[in-house]
N, C-alpha and C positions, 0 to 999 in steps of 0.2 A: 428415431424421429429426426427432420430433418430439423437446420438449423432456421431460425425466423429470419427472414431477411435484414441485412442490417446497410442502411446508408449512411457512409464513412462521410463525415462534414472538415470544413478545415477550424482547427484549434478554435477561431472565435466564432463559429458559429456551432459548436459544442459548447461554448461556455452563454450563447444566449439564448439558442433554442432546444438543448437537451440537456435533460435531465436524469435521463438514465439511456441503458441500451438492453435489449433485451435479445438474448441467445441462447443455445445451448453449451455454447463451450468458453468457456475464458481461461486467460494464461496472465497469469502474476508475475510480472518479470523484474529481476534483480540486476542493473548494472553500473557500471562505474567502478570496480573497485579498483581499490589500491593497490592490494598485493595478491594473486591470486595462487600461489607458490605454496604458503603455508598453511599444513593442511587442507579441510574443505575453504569453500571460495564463500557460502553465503550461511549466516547463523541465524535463520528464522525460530519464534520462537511462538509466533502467533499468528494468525488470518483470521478474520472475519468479514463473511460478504451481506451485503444491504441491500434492500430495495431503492431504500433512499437518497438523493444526494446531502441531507443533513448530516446522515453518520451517526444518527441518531437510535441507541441500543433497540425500541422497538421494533426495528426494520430492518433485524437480523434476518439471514437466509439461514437454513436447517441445512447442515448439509450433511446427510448421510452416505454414507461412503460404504462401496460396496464393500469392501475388507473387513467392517464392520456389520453386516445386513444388509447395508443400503441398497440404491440405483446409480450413485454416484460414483464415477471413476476417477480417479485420481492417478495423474504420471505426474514426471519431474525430467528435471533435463539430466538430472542424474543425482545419486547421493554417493557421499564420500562414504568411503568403508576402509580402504588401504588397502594393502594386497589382500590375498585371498585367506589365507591362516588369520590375519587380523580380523575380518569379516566372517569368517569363521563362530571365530568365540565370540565377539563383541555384536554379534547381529542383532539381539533383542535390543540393546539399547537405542532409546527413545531417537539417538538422532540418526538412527539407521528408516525411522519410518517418517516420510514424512506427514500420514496421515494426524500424528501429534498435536500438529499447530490448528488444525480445525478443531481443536476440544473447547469451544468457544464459551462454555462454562468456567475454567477457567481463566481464562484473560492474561493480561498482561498483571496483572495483580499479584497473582498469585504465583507467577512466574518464581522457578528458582534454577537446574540447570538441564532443563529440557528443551529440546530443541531439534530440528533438524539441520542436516549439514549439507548443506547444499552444494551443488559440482557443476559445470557446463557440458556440454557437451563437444567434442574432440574438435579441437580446434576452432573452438567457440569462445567468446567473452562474458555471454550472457548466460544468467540460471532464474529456473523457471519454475512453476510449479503450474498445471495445468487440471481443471475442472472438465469433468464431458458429464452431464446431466441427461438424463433418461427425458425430461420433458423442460420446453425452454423456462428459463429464469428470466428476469429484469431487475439489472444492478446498475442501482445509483450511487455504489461507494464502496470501497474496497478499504480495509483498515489492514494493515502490518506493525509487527511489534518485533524489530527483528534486534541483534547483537549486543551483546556490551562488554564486549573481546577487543575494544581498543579500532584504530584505526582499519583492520584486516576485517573479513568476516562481514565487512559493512557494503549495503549497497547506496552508493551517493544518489543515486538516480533509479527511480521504480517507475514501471508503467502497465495499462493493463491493457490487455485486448482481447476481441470479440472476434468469433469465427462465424463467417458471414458461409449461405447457404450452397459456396463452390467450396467450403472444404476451407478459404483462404485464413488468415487471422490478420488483424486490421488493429492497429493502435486506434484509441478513443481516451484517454486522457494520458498524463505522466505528470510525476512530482517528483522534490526534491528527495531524499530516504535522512528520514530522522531517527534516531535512537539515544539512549541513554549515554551521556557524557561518560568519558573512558575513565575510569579507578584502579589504577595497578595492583594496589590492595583487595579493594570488593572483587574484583575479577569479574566470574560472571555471576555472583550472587551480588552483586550491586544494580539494583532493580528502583531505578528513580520514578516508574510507572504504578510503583505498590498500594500508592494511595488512591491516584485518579484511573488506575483500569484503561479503559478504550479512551477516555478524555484525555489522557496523558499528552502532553507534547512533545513525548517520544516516539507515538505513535503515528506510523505515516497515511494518508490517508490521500486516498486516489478516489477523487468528488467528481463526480463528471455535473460541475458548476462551480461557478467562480467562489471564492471564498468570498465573505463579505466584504464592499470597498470600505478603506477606512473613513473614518467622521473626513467632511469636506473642512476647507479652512475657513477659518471668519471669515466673510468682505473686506476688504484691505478700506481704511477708514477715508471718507472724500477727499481732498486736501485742502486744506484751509482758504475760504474765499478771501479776497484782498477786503480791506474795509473803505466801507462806504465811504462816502465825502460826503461834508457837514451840508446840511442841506441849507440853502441860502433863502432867507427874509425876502418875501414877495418885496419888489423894487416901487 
């Protein structure tokens, strides 16, 4: 099926008159990082897509994935494995697939060191994780729960985009990339999301609408009128 047509708006007229985008294919993209030398480049450990721009858990998307049953196709711009004997033996682990992070029953919660390890592709900066759905979606909000490996493995900057009906892929939001404060100790069983799940403020979350503005400030108070003059006795 083809993809629904999508008209690409500029940043502020995405944040006033859209609310979601609706396609068949979306790309979750990881960029910014620090150091992309050690080991894999990106430590995803969670996705969840929504209908909603809230973010709000009822307005989760299903996303079944053909690897498992589904209709849903899942690539990636690449996964880290190491040479070939490494990936050999170590294939089944969890950060070898990244089907992993859609297990959206578990959450960020329940996280402990599963994940996928995400790569660029040759002579790239950027790592991706890409959706192609059998029939189109409409996603108001894109939630990531990715690393807590310290400064490396982090993406400073996330954004998503929508494949419009020539095939192209077109950005429609970007945020900043949040995660769990780095612990030398916890390593990556230092999970500051274990209590609040998708609410976390580790959690980054790609809203295609503005976040609430903050409370406005009082009125700055009149300034003090001069005082009258004594009124004078009829003459």
């Amino acid at each position: 099926m083809r993809a629904v047509s999508l008209t690409i708006l500029s940043a502020p007229a995405i944040l006033s008159q859209r609310m979601n985008v609706t396609s068949t294919g979306f790309r979750i993209i990881g960029s910014g990082f620090q150091n992309g030398t050690i080991m894999h480049w990106w430590q995803v450990h969670a996705v969840q897509l929504l209908s909603h721009a809230s973010c709000d858990e009822e307005w989760t998307i299903p996303v079944h994935l053909t690897s498992k049953g589904g209709t849903t196709e899942l690539s990636s711009s690449g996964t880290y494995c190491g040479n070939e004997a490494f990936c050999t033996f170590f294939g089944r682990n969890p950060q070898n697939d990244p089907a992993t992070v859609f297990n959206v029953a578990r959450g960020p919660a329940s996280l402990r060191d599963s994940y996928w390890a995400g790569e660029p592709q040759e002579n790239e900066t950027t790592v991706w994780l890409q959706l192609d759905f059998s029939e189109a979606r409409t996603v108001g909000c894109v939630q990531v729960f990715q690393g807590r490996a310290g400064p490396v493995k982090i993406a400073s900057t996330m954004s998503l985009q929508a494949k419009t009906d020539e095939g192209k892929w077109e950005e429609v939001v970007t945020a900043a990339g949040h995660s769990c404060p780095y612990d030398p100790i916890a390593g990556l069983f230092n999970n500051c999301c274990e209590i609040d799940g998708w609410d976390c403020t580790a959690v980054t979350n790609l809203r295609l609408a503005p976040d609430p503005p903050p409370p406005l400030a009082p009125p700055a108070s009149p300034p003090n009128s001069p005082p009258m003059p004594p009124a004078h006795p009829p003459g």
